[in-house]
C-alpha positions as CSV (number, residue, x, y, z in Angstrom):
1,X,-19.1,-7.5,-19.0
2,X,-15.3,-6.2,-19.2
3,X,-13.5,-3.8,-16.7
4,X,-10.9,-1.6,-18.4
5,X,-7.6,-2.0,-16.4
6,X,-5.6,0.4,-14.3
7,X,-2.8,1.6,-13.5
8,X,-2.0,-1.4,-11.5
9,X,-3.2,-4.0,-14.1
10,X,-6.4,-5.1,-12.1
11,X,-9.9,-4.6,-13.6
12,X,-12.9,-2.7,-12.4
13,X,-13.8,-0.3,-9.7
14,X,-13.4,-3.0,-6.8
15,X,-9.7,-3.6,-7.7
16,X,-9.2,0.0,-8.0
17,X,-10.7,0.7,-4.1
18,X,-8.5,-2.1,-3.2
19,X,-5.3,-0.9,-4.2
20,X,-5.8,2.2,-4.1
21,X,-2.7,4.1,-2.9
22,X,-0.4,1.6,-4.3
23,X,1.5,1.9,-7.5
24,X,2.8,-0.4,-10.1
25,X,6.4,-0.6,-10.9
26,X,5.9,0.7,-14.6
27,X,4.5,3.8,-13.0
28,X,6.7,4.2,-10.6
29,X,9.5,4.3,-13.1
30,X,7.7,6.5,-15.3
31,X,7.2,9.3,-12.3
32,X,10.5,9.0,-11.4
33,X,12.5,8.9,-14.9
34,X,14.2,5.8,-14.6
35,X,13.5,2.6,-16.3
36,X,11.8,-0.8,-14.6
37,X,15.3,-2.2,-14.3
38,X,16.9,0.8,-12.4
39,X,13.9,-0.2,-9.8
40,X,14.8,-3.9,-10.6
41,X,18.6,-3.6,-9.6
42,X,17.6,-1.4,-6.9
43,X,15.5,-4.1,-5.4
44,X,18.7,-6.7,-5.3
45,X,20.6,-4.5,-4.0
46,X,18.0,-3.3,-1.7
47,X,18.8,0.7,-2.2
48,X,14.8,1.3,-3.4
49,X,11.6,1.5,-2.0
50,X,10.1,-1.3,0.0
51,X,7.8,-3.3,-2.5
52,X,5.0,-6.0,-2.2
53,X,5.0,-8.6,-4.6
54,X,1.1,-9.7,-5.4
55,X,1.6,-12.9,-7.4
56,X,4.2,-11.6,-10.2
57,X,3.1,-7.7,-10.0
58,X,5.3,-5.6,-7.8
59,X,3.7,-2.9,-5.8
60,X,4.9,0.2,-3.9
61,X,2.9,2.3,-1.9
62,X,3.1,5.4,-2.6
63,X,3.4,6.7,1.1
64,X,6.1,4.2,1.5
65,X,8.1,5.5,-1.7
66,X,8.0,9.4,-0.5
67,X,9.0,8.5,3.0
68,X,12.2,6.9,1.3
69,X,12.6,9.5,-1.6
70,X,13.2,12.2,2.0
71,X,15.6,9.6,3.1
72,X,17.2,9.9,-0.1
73,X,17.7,13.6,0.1
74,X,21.5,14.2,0.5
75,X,21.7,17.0,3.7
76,X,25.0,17.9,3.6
77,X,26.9,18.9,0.9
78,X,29.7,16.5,-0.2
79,X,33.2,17.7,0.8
80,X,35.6,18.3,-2.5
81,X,38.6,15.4,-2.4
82,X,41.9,17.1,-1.9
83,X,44.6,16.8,-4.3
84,X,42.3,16.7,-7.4
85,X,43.2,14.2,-10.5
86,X,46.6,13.0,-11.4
C-alpha cells in the first residue's frame, strides 16, 4: 500500500507526526515569495533561517524561521544620506 507524500516529501501519516512543525524549503520559499535559490544563497552566506539537512532535504522549523523573520524586522528607520546623488 502507497502513502501520498507531504509537504516535506515523506510518505504516510508516521512521517507526517514526525516532522511535523518542520517545513521544506520549496514551501518555505513559496510562503515567503522568494525562490529556492534566494534561501540557497542565503544559506552560504548565512543571512537565512537555521536549517537541518535530513539526507539531501533541507528543513526549517517553522518556530525557528518566525523567531528569525522578528530579527529581521528593521526597528529603526534608516537615516537619509546627506548630499544626495552627484
Amino acid at each position: 500500500m502507497t502513502h501520498p507524500q507531504d509537504s516535506t516529501g515523506t510518505q504516510g501519516a508516521a512521517g507526517a507526526a514526525l516532522l511535523q512543525g518542520w517545513i521544506s524549503r520549496t514551501d518555505l520559499a513559496r510562503e515567503l515569495g522568494v525562490c529556492e535559490e534566494t534561501l540557497r544563497r542565503w544559506a552560504d552566506a548565512r543571512h537565512g533561517p537555521p536549517f537541518v539537512k535530513a539526507g539531501r532535504k533541507i528543513l526549517y522549523r517553522r518556530a525557528t524561521v518566525l523567531d528569525w523573520l522578528e530579527r529581521q524586522e528593521d526597528v529603526a528607520p534608516r537615516r537619509a544620506r546627506a548630499g544626495g546623488r552627484r
